[in-house]
VOKOLVO-202522 format. One line per 8 residues: number of its first residue (from 1); for each residue x negated, z negated, y of C-alpha. Coordinates in steps of 0.5 Angstrom, whole numbers, plus 2048, in hexadecimal, padded with zeros to 3 digits. Each point is the difference from the previous one (the first is absolute). Layout:
BEGIN
NUM	X,Z,Y; ...
//
This chain:
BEGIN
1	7E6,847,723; 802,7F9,802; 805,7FE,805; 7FF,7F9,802; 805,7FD,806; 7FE,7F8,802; 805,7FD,803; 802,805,806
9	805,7FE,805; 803,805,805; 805,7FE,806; 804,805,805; 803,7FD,805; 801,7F9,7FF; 802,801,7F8; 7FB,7FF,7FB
17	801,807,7FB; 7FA,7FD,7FB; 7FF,7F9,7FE; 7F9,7FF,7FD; 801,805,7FB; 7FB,801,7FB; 800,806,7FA; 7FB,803,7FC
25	801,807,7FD; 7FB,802,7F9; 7FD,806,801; 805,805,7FD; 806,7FC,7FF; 806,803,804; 804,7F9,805; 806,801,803
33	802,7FC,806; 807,7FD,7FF; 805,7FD,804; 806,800,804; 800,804,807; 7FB,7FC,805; 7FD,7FC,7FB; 7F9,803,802
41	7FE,805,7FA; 7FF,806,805; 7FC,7FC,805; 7FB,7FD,7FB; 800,808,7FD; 7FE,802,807; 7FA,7FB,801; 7FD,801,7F9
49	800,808,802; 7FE,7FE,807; 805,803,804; 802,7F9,803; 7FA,7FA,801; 803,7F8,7FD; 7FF,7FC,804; 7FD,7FB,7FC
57	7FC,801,7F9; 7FC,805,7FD; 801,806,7FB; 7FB,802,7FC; 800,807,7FC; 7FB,802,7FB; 7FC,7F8,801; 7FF,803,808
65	803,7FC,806; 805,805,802; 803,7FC,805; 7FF,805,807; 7FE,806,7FC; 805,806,803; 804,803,7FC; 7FB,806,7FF
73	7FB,7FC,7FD; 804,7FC,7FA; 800,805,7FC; 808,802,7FE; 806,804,800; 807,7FE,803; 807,804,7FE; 805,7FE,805
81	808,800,7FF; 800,806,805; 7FB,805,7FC; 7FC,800,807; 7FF,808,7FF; 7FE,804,804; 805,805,801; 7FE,807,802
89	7FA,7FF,7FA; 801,803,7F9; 801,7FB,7FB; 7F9,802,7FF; 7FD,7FE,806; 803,7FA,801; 7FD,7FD,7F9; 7F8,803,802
97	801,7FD,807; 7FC,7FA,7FF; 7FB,805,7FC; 800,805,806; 7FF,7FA,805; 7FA,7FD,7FC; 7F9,801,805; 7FC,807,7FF
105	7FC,7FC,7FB; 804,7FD,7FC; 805,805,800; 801,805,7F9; 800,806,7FF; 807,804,802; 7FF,802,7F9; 800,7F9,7FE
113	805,7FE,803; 804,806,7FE; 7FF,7FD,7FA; 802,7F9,801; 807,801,803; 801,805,7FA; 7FE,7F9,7FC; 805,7FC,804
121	805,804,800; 800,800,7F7; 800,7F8,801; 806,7FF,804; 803,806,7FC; 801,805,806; 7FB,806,7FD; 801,806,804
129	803,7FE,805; 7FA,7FF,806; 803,805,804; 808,7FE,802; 801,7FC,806; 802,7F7,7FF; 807,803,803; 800,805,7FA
137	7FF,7FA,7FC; 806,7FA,7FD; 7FE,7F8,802; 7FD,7FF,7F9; 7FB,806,801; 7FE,7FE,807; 7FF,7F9,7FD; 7FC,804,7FA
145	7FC,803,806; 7FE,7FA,804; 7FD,7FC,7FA; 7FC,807,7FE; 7FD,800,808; 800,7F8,7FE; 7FA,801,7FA; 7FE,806,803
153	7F8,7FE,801; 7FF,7FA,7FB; 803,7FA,804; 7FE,7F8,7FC; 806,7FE,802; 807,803,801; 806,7FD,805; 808,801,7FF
161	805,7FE,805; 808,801,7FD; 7FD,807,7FF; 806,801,7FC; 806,7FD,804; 802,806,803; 802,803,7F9; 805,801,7FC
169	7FF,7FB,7F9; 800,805,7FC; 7FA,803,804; 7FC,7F9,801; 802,7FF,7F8; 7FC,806,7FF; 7FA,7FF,805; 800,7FA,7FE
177	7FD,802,7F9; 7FB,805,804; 7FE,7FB,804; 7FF,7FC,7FA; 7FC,805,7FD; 7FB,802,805; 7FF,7F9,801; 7FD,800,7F9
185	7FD,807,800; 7FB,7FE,806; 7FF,7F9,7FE; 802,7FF,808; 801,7F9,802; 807,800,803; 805,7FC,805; 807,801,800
193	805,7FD,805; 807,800,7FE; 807,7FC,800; 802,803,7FA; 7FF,7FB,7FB; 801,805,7F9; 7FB,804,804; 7FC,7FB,800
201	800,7FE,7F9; 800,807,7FD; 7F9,802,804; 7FC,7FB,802; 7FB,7FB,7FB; 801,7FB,805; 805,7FE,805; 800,7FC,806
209	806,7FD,802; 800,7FE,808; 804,7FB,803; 801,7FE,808; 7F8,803,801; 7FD,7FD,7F9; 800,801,7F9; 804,7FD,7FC
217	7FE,802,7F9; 7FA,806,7FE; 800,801,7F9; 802,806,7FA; 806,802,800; 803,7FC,7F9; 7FC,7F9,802; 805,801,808
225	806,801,7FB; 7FF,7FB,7FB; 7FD,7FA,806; 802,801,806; 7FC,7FD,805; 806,7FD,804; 808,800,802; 7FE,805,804
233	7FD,805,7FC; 805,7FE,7FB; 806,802,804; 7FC,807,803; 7FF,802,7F8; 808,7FE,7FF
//
């Protein structure tokens, strides 16, 4: 599904985090926010995810106005840079959380269920797996984890922010690869935030680059290195 922002406009204390930012992400594509510290990329993640309302603007998700809809109801999964496992649940049990959270009705079957984190765990290649603990676990394979809990129940719409900066780079190399990989093999639309350029360039099918709280170009990763937008832009990708 469609992820339109119009002209939102966020502020804390005075500063203004996003200026009349407008982004449409197509249904499937894979987006990396980019930029700089502070430019405003985690700010504008969290709006599109509902976890933080704009002040100004509208976020449409799947043609509806989603502006004030709560988290709850957007229809997404978030990955974290700090895994945000739970750490007295197996790896098991934190992937089939949201499953287990679902109301009596709508809830699967512990079979089902069962059956789904066993599916999980194939795709983020950890299989045989589901009964050690996240301290039994390396960086990389809790982040394998929190991006299996992320899908767990068929999100539209999947949300990562830096979900790889506490790794080593041979670790965030070879996450990137299977994020790339899940991302293609559910057909997911997928927002990713991060200050590394070459990750950027490597996973996404288009990349934002923000700038002091507005976008300075959005465009295929060839087309930003061949044009780039400005002197800004030109120096970030040096």
């Amino acid at each position: 599904m469609a992820i339109e922002v119009n002209n939102i406009a966020k502020g804390f204390d005075g500063h203004a985090a996003l200026k009349d930012v407008s982004l449409t992400c197509a249904r499937g594509d894979f987006v990396a926010l980019l930029g700089p510290s502070g430019c405003g990329k985690t700010t504008l993640l969290r709006i599109i995810a509902g976890l933080a309302f704009a002040d100004s603007g509208q976020v449409l998700m799947g043609g509806q106005d989603m502006t004030h809809m709560p988290v709850q109801g957007r229809g997404i999964g978030f990955v974290f840079q700090n895994y945000a496992l739970f750490r007295h649940m197996t790896v098991a049990k934190n992937i089939a959380f949201g499953l287990d959270m679902m109301k009596r009705g709508e809830r699967p079957s512990k079979s089902a269920i069962q059956y789904r984190v066993a599916e999980l765990l194939d795709l983020v290649q950890m299989p045989g797996l589901g009964e050690r603990y996240p301290a039994q676990l390396s960086g990389g394979q809790r982040q394998r984890v929190a991006l299996a809990r992320a899908v767990a129940r068929n999100p539209r719409y999947l949300l990562l922010d830096e979900p790889f900066g506490a790794l080593d780079a041979k670790v965030r190399k070879d996450l990137r690869a299977a994020l790339r990989d899940i991302h293609d093999k559910l057909g997911i639309t997928t927002l990713f935030v991060t200050h590394d350029r070459d990750e950027a360039f490597a996973l996404a099918d288009k990349v934002a680059i923000l700038n002091n709280g507005h976008i300075a170009q959005y465009a295929a990763p060839k087309e930003i290195e061949a044009n780039p937008a400005d002197d800004f832009v030109r120096e970030f990708l040096a």
